[in-house]
DRENVO-375139 format. One record per residue (C-alpha): residue in three letters; z, x, y. Coordinates in Angstrom, 2 decimals, padded with zeros to 5 digits, always signed. Layout:
(node ALA,(Z,X,Y));
...
This chain:
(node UNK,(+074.99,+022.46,-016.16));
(node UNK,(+071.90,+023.95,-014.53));
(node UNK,(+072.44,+028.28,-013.76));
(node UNK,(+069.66,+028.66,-011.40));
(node UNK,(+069.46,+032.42,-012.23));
(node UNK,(+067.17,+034.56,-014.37));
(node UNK,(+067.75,+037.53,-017.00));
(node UNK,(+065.92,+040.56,-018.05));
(node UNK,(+066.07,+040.67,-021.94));
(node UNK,(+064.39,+042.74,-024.74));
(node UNK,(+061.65,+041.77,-026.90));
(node UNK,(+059.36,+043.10,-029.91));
(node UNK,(+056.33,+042.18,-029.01));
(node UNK,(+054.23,+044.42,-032.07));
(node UNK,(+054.56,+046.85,-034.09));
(node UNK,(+056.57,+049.82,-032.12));
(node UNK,(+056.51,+048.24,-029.44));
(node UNK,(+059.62,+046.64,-027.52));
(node UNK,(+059.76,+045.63,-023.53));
(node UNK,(+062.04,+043.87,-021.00));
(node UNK,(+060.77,+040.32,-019.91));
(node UNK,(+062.34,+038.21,-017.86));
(node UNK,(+063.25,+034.49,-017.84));
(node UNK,(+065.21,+031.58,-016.44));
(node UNK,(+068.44,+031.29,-018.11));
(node UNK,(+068.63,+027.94,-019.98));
(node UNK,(+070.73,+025.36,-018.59));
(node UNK,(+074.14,+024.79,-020.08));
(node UNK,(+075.35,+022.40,-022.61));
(node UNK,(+079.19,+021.19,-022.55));
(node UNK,(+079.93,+023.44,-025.59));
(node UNK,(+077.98,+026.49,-024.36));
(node UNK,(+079.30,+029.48,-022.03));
(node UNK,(+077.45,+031.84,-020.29));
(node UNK,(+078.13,+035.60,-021.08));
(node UNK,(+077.22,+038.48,-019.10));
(node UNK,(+076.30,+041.27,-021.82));
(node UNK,(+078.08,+044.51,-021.27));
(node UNK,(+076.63,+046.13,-024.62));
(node UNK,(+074.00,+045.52,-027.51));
(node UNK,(+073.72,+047.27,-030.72));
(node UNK,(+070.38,+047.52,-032.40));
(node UNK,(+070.98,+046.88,-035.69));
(node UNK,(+068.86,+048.11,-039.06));
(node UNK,(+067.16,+044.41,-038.93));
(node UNK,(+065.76,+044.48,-035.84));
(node UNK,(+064.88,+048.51,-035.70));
(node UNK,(+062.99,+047.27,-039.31));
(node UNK,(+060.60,+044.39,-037.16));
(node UNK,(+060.13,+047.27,-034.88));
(node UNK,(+058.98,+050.20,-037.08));
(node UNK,(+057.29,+047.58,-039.13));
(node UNK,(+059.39,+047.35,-042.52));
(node UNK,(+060.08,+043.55,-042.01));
(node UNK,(+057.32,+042.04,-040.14));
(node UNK,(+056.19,+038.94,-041.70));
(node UNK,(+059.44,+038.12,-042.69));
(node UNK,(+060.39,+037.56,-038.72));
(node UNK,(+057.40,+035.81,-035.94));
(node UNK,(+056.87,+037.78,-032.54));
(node UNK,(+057.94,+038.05,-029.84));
(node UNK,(+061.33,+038.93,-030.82));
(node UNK,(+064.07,+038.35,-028.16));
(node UNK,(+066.37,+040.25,-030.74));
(node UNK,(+069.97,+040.91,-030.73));
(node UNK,(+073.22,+039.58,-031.99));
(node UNK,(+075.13,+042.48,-032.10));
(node UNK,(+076.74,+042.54,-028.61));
(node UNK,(+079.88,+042.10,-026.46));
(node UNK,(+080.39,+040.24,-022.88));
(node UNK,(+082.42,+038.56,-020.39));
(node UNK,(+082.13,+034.67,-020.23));
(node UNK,(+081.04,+034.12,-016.25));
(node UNK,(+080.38,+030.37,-016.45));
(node UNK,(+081.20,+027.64,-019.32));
(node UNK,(+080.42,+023.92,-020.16));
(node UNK,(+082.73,+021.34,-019.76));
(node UNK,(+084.15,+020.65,-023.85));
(node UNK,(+084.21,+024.64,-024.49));
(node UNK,(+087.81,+025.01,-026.14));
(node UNK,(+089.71,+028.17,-025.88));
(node UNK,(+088.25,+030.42,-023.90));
(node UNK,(+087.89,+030.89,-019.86));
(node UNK,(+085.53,+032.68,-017.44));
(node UNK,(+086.61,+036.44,-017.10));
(node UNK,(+087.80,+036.66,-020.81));
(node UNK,(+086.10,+039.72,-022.87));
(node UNK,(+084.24,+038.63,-026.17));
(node UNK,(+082.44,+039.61,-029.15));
(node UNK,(+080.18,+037.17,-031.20));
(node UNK,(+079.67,+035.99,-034.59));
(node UNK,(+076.96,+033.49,-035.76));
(node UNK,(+076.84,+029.60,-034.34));
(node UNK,(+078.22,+026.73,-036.09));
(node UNK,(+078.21,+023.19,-035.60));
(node UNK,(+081.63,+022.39,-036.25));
(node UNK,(+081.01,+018.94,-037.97));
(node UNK,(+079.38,+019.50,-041.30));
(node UNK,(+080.69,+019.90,-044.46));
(node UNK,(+080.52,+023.48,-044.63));
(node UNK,(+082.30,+023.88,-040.91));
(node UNK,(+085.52,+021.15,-042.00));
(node UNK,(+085.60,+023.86,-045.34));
(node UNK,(+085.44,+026.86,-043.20));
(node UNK,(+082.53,+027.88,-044.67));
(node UNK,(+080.71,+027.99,-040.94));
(node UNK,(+078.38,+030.57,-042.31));
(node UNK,(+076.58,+027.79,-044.50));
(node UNK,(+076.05,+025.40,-041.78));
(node UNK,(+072.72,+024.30,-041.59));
(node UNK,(+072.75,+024.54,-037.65));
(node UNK,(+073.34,+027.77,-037.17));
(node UNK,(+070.65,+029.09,-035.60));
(node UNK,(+067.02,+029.71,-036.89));
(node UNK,(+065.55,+032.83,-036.14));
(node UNK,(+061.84,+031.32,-036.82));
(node UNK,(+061.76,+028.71,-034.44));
(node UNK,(+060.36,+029.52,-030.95));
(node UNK,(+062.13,+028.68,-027.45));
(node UNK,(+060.40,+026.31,-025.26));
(node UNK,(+059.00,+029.66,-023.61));
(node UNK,(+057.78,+031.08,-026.65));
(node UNK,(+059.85,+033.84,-028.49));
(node UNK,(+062.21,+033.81,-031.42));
(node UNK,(+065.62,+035.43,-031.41));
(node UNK,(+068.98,+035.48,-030.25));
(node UNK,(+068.42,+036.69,-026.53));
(node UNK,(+071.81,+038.55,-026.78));
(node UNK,(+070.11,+042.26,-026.32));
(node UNK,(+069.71,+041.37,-022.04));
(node UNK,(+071.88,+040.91,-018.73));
(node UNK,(+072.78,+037.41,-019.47));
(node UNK,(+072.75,+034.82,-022.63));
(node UNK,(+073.92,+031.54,-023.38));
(node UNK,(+075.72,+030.70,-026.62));
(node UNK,(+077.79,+028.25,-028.25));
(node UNK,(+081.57,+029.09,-027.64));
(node UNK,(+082.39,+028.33,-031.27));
(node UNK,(+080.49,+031.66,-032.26));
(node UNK,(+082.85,+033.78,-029.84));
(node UNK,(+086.15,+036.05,-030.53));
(node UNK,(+088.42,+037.02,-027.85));
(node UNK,(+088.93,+040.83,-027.25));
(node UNK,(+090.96,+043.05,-025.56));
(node UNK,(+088.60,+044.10,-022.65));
(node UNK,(+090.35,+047.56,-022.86));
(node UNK,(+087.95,+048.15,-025.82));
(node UNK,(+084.27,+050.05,-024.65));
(node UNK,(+081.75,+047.32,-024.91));
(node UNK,(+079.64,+049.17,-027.58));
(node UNK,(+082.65,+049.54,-030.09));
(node UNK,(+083.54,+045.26,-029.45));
(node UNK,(+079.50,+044.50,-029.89));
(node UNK,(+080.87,+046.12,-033.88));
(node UNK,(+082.01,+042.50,-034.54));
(node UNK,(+079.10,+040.90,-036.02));
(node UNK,(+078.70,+043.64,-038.69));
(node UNK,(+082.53,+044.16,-039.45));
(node UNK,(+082.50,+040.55,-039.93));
(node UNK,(+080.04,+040.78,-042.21));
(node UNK,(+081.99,+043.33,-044.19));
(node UNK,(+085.15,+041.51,-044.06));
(node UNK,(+083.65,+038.12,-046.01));
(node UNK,(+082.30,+040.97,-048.70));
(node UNK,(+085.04,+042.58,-049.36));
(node UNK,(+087.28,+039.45,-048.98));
(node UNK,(+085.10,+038.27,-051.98));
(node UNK,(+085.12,+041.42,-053.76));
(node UNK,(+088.96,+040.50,-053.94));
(node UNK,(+089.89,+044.25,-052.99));
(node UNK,(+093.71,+044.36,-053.76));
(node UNK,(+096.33,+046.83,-052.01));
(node UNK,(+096.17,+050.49,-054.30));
(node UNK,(+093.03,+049.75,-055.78));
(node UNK,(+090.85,+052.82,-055.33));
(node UNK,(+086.83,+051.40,-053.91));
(node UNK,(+083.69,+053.75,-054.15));
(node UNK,(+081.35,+053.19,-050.97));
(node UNK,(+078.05,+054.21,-051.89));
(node UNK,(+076.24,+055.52,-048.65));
(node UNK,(+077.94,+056.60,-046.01));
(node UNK,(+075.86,+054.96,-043.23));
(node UNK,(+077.38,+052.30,-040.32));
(node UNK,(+077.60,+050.00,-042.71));
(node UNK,(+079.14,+052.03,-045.46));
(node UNK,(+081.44,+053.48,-043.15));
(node UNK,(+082.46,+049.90,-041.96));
(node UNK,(+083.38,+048.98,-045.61));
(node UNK,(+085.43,+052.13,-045.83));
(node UNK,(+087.63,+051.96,-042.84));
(node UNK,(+087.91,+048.14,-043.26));
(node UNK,(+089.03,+048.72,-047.26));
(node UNK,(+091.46,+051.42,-046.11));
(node UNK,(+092.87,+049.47,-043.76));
(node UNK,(+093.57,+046.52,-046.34));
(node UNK,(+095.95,+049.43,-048.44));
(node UNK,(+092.57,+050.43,-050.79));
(node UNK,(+091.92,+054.27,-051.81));
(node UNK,(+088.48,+054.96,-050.86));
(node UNK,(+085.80,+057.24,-052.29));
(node UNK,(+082.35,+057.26,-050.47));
(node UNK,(+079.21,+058.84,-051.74));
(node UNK,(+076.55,+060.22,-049.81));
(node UNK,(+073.55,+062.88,-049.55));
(node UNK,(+072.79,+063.65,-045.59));
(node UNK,(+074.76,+066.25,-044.44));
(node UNK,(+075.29,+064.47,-041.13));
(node UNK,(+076.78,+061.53,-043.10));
(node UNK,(+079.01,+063.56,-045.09));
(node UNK,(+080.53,+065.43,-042.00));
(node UNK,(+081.08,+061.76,-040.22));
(node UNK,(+082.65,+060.77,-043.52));
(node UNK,(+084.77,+063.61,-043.87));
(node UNK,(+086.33,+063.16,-040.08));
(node UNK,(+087.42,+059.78,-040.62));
(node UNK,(+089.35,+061.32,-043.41));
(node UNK,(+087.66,+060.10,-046.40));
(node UNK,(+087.35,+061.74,-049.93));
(node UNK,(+083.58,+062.43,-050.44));
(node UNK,(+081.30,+062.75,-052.80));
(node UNK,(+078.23,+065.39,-051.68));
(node UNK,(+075.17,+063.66,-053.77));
(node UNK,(+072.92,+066.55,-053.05));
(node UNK,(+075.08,+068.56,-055.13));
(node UNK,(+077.25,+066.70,-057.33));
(node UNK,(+076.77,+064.42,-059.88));
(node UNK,(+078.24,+061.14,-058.30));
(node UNK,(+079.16,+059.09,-061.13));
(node UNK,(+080.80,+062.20,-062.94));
(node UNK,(+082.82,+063.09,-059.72));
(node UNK,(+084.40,+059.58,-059.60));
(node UNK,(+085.02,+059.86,-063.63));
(node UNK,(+087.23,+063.33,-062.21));
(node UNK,(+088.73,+061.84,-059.24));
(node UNK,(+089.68,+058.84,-060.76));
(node UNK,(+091.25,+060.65,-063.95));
(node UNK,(+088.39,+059.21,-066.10));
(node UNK,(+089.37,+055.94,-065.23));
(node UNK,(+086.79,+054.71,-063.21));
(node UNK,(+086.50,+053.12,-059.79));
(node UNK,(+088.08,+049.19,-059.58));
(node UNK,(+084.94,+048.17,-057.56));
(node UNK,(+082.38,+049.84,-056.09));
(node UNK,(+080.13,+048.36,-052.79));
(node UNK,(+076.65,+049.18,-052.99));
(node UNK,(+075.91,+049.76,-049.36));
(node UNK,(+072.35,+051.07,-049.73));
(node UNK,(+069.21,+049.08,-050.82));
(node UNK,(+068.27,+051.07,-053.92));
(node UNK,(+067.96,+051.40,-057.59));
(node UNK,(+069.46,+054.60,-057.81));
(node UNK,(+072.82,+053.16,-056.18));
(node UNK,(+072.88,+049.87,-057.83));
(node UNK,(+072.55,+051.93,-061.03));
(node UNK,(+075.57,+054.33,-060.30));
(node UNK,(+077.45,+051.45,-059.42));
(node UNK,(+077.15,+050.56,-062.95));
(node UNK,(+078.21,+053.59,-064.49));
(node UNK,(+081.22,+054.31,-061.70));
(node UNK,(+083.11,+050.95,-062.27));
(node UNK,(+085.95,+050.99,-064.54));
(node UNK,(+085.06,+050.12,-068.61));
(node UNK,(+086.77,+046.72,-068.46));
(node UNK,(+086.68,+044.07,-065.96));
(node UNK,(+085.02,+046.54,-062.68));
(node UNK,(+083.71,+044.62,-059.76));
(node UNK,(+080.64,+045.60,-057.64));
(node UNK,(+079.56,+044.27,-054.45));
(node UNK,(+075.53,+044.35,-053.83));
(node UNK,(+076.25,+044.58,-049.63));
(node UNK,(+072.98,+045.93,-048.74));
(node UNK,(+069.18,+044.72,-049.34));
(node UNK,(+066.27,+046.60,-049.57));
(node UNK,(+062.26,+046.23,-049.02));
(node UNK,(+061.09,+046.21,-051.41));
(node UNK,(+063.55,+044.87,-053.55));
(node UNK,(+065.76,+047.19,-055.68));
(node UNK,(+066.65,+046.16,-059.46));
(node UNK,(+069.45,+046.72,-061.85));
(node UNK,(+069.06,+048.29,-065.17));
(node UNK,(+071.52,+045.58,-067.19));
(node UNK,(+071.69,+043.29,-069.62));
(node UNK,(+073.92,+040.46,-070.17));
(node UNK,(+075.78,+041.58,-072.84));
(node UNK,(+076.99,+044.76,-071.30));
(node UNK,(+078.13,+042.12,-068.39));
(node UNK,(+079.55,+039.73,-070.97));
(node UNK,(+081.72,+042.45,-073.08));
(node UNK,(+082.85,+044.18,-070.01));
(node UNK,(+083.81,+041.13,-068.26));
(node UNK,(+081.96,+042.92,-065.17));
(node UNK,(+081.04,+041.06,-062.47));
(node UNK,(+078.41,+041.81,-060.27));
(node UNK,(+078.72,+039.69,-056.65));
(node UNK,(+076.61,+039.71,-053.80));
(node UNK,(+077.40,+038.88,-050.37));
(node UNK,(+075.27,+037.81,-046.98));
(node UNK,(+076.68,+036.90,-043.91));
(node UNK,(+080.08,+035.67,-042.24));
(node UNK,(+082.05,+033.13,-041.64));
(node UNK,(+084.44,+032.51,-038.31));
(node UNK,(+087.40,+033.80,-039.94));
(node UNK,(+085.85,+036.66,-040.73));
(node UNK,(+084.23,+037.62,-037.44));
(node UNK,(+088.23,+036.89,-035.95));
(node UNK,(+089.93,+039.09,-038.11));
(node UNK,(+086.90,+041.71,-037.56));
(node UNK,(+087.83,+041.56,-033.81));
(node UNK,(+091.29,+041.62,-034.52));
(node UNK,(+090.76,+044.99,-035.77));
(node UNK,(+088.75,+046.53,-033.28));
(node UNK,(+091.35,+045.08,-030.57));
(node UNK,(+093.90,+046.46,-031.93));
(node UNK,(+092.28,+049.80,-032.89));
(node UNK,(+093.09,+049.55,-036.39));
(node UNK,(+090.20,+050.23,-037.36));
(node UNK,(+088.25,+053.38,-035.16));
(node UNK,(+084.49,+052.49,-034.48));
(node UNK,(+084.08,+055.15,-032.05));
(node UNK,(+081.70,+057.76,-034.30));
(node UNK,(+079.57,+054.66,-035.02));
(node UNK,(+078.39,+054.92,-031.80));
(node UNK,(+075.19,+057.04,-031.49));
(node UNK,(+073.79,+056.88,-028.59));
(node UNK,(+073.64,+054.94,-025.48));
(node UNK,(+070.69,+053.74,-022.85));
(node UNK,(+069.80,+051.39,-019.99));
(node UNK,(+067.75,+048.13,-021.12));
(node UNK,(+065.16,+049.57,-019.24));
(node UNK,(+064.75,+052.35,-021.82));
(node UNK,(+064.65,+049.98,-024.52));
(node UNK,(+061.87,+051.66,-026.36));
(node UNK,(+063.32,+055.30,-026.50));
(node UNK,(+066.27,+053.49,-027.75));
(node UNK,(+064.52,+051.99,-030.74));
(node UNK,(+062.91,+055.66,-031.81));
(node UNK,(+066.54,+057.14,-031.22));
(node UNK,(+067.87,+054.05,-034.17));
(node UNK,(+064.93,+055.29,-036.27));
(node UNK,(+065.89,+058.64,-036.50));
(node UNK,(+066.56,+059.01,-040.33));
(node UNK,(+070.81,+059.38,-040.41));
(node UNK,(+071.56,+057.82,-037.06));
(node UNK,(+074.39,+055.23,-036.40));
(node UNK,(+074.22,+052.25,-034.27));
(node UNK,(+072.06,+053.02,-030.71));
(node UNK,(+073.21,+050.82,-028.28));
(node UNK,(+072.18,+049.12,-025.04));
(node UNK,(+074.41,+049.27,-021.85));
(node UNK,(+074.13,+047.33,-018.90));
């Protein structure tokens, strides 16, 4: 199904640098839909090509984003589910006929998408941060259009948070420690509330804290308390259930340690970090505390639904996550705005 239309998108083209280029839109294939973008998020991945932290680990020119939200305008003749006009956010693409896909486990599929393999025109990437993009309708969630664009592009990394603490196996009255109260910490709180969990998050900016504090959170000042000895008191000496790491850093994976209940504590490793934090443990600590330490990358379908779910029906409030907002045309000014130490997500509008 040929489009005969072109798009302006964003790309990384070097270090600090990002422009708008523009292309033909791909023709689509029978499972493919076209989606008009309404919003794009920048998330810490791509502002980390940008500023430099992870080149070599991704090729340029990156036509980044796959944080966004969109109306389908035009579909392929076997998409299932969805029609032109409906509002949607994205998860990641899946084939639908492997393994993995018939167990649900679409986030393992081996044709999901490779982010180091060029277009025919030359850049790598998801395309998803300009006007228009195609993508595979099995990778899309229905949502209430009544939701603002940049809170339903929040479905990708609430997904991602969802399949974490899904295998953290948070149960209804357990109390969680978040460590780091940035968009992705926050995500894991209001998502672990909102599954019946007392929540404790931990964090040093004062910007943080006061975002923190308004979503009604207990919180833990690090610049002025110990952490590990305030969840001791606020936990009667007990000890947190679990506790998700989400900051890449010694320090935190270390805390975690020390925060998690004596017997049979979980913590979840969410976040990475460059270069690569460690843990100060040994296996018999592990072994006679029946601890278990789990890490978790990605999302499956399931999880990016239910993610949606809760946006759409505002039980969960993304609204603060929201930084700032700009034209694609100010693409750059947007990337130093994400770079700003303690900012949320920056997003595009168009």
């Amino acid at each position: 199904m040929t489009n005969s239309m072109s798009t302006k998108f964003a790309v990384i083209t070097e270090k600090f640098i990002a422009e708008v280029h523009e292309r033909e839109i791909p023709a689509l294939k029978d499972d493919q839909v076209l989606v008009k973008v309404n919003a794009c998020n920048l998330c810490t991945s791509e502002y980390g090509v940008w500023d430099g932290a992870r080149l070599g680990k991704q090729p340029l020119p990156m036509a980044f984003g796959h944080e966004y939200s969109g109306v389908i305008v035009n579909m392929g003749s076997k998409v299932k589910g969805f029609d032109v006009g409906d509002t949607i956010g994205v998860g990641y693409d899946w084939c639908g006929e492997c393994d993995f896909c018939k167990e649900g486990k679409t986030s393992q599929c081996p044709h999901r998408g490779i982010m180091n393999i060029a277009s025919d025109d030359g850049y790598y990437g998801n395309f998803g941060c300009g006007e228009y993009v195609v993508k595979t309708y099995r990778a899309l969630c229905k949502m209430d259009p009544s939701v603002d664009p940049s809170e339903a592009a929040f479905v990708e990394p609430a997904g991602t948070v969802v399949e974490g603490l899904r295998k953290l196996r948070v149960v209804k009255g357990e109390t969680i420690v978040v460590i780091g109260a940035g968009t992705m910490g926050i995500l894991n709180a209001l998502i672990a509330r909102e599954m019946g969990c007392r929540v404790i998050l931990t964090e040093m900016m004062p910007k943080k804290i006061q975002t923190a504090r308004e979503y009604g959170f207990d919180v833990v000042d690090v610049s002025k308390t110990d952490p590990v000895k305030a969840v001791k008191t606020l936990t009667k000496e007990k000890g947190a259930d679990a506790v998700v790491v989400a900051v890449g850093a010694t320090s935190a994976n270390n805390q975690a340690l020390e925060m998690i209940k004596q017997i049979d504590g979980r913590i979840l490793l969410f976040a990475a970090g460059y270069p690569a934090p460690e843990m100060n443990i040994d296996s018999n600590t592990i072994h006679y505390r029946k601890m278990e330490l789990l890490g978790t990358f990605s999302a499956d379908i399931d999880d990016f639904q239910y993610a949606a779910d809760l946006i759409s029906e505002k039980k969960i409030d993304v609204s603060k996550l929201v930084e700032k907002k700009f034209s694609l045309k100010d693409v750059q000014s947007a990337f130093e705005a994400a770079t700003v130490p303690g900012a949320y997500r920056v997003s595009i509008v168009f």
